[in-house]
N, C-alpha and C positions, 0 to 999 in steps of 0.2 A: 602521236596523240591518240589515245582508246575514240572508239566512234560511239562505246557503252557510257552515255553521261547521266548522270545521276544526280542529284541535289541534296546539298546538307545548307543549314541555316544556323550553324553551330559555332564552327571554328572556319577562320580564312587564314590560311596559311599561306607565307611567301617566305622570301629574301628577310632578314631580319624581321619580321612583320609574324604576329602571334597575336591576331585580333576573337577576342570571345565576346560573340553577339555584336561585334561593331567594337568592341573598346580592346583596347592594346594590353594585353595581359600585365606589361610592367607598369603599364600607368595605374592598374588596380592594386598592383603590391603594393604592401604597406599602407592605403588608406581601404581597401574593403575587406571585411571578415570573411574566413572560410566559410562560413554560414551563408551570405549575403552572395559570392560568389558561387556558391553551388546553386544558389534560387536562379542566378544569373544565367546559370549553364542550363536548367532546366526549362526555365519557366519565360526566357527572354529578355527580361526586365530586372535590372539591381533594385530589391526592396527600398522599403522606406526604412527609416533609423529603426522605429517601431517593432517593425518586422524581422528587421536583423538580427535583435538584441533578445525578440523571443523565440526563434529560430535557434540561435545561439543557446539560449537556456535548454533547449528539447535538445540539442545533440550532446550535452554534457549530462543532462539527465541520465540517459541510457548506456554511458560508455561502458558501466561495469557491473555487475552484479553477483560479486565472486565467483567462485569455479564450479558452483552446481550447474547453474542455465545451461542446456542441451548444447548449445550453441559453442560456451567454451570448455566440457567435458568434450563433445565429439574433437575442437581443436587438440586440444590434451592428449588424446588419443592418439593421432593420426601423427601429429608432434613427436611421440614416446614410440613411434617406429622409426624415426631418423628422417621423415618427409622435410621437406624445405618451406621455408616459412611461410610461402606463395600456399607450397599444395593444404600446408594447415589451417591457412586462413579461410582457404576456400572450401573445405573441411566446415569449419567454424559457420559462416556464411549461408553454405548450405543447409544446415539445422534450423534456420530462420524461417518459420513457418508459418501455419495455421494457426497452433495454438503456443508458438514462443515466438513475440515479437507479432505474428499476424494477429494479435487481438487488435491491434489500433486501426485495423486498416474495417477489422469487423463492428467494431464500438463506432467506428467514424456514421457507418451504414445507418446504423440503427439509430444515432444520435440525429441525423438527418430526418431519417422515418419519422421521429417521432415528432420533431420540431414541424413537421412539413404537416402532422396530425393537428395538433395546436393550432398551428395559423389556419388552416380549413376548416376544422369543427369549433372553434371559437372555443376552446376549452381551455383549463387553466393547464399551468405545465404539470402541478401535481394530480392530476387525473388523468390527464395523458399518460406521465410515470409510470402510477398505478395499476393502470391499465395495461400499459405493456409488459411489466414487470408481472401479471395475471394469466396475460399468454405465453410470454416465457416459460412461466412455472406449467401450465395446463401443456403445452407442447413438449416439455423438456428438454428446451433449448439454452444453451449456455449464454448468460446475458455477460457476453465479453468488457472487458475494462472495470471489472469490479471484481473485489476480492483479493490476497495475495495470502502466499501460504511462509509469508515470514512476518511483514505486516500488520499491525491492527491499526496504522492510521500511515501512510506514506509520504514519509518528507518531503520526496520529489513532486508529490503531489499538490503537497500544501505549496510550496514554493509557486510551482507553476500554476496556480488558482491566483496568489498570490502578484505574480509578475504578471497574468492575464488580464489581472484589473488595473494595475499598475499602466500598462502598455494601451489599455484602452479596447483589450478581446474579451472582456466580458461579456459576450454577444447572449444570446439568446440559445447557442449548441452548447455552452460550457454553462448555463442556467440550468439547463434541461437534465444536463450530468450530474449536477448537486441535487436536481429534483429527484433523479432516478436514486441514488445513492439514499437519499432521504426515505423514501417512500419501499423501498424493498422492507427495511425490519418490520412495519406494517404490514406487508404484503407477506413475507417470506417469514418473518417470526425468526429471523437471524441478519448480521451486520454482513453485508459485502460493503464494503468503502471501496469507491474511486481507486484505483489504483492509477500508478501511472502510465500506463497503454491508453485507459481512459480519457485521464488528462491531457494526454498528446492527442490524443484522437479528437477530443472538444476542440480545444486549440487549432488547430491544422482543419477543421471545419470553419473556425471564424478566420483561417488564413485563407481560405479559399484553394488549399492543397487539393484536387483530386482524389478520393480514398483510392483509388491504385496504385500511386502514389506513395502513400503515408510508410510503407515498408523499407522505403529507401533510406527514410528518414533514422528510423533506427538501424538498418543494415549500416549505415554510414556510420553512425555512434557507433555500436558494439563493434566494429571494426578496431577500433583503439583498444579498446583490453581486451580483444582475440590475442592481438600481437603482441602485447603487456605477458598474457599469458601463453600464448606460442615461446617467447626469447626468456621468459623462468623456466619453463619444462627442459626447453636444448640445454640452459645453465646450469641448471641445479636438479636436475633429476636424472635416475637414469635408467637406459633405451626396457622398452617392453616393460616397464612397471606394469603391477596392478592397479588402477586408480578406484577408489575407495571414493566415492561421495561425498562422502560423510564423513573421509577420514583427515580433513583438512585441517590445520593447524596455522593461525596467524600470530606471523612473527615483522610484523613492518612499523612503522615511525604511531607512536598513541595519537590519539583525536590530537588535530592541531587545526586553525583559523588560518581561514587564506587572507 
């Protein structure tokens, strides 16, 4: 027996016994979602239904965003030298930054900032907006979770505005997000719209996520179409190509309804 003892509050492991936070990892199969289970492993607590099902919507949101994002070119890359699908991923992974994938965790920041202005200065939310959206521009600071350079209105966005209200997260962070979004063409004399970093980032403030936090949430998502795209590159392409950006061609199943 080591005399170096140390403490985890995570997993107890034994003799057939695989308990996460207290509960028996097979009694969770088949009634709690991977969503719901991950909050579990993190945060200690299995969400409410609520929380699950909008948890659930943010990790499909983000699975894919075809093969331009930094994140699944670098996979592509590292793939198209023969690397194993672990070193690709984590290739992939690694790309997940400041400004791919870290806007949510920066929008979460400033969504807070400004709400926390509101409630102190008795102001309405479109002055507050306004007003932030005044320093941004005088500082030349990137007002993260808005704008997208394929976008001019983002369906994962609407959606998750959408299922925010639906779910009962309408709060007053994802308020703040449509005020800002609103008040920039006045401000700025051009559209950035909400994108969806923003949106998750609103969201994941009225869940009470930690913005340090909030990057897991999509590292986790794009995780699936890393490996979507890591297991096309080994099949169907071949070793050391050139990859072209821009020289992608779609040939998979037309719009279809789930």
């Amino acid at each position: 027996m080591s005399e170096h003892k140390w403490k985890t509050a995570i997993t107890d492991i034994g003799e057939n016994k695989i308990n996460l936070r207290g509960y028996p990892i097979d009694k969770l199969m088949g009634k709690a979602s991977f969503a719901q289970v991950m909050y579990l492993a993190v945060f200690g607590e299995l969400p409410d239904e609520q929380t699950g099902r909008m948890l659930d919507a943010i990790l499909v949101s983000s699975v894919d965003h075809g093969v331009t994002p930094p994140s699944i070119l670098s996979a592509l890359t590292v793939a198209s030298t023969g690397a194993s699908l672990s070193a690709s991923i984590a290739a992939g992974v690694m790309a997940i930054n400041r400004f791919h994938g870290g806007a949510i965790e920066n929008c979460m920041r400033m969504l807070c900032e400004a709400v926390g202005r509101q409630r102190d200065e008795n102001k309405s939310m479109e002055e507050v907006a306004g007003e932030l959206i005044a320093v941004y521009r005088a500082t030349k600071k990137t007002i993260f979770g808005y704008g997208h350079r394929v976008h001019s209105r983002d369906p994962r966005t609407i959606k998750l505005l959408a299922l925010a209200r639906e779910l009962g997260f309408y709060g007053p962070t994802v308020q703040m997000a449509v005020a800002i979004e609103q008040e920039i063409p006045r401000v700025l004399e051009r559209e950035l719209p909400l994108n969806v970093d923003g949106a998750i980032g609103a969201v994941l403030c009225e869940l009470k996520i930690p913005p340090e936090l909030s990057n897991a949430f999509f590292i986790l998502s794009r995780t699936a179409g890393i490996i979507a795209h890591v297991h096309e590159e080994h099949k169907r392409e071949k070793a050391m190509r050139v990859i072209d950006p821009s020289g992608w061609e779609y040939d998979g199943p037309p719009q279809r309804e789930p």
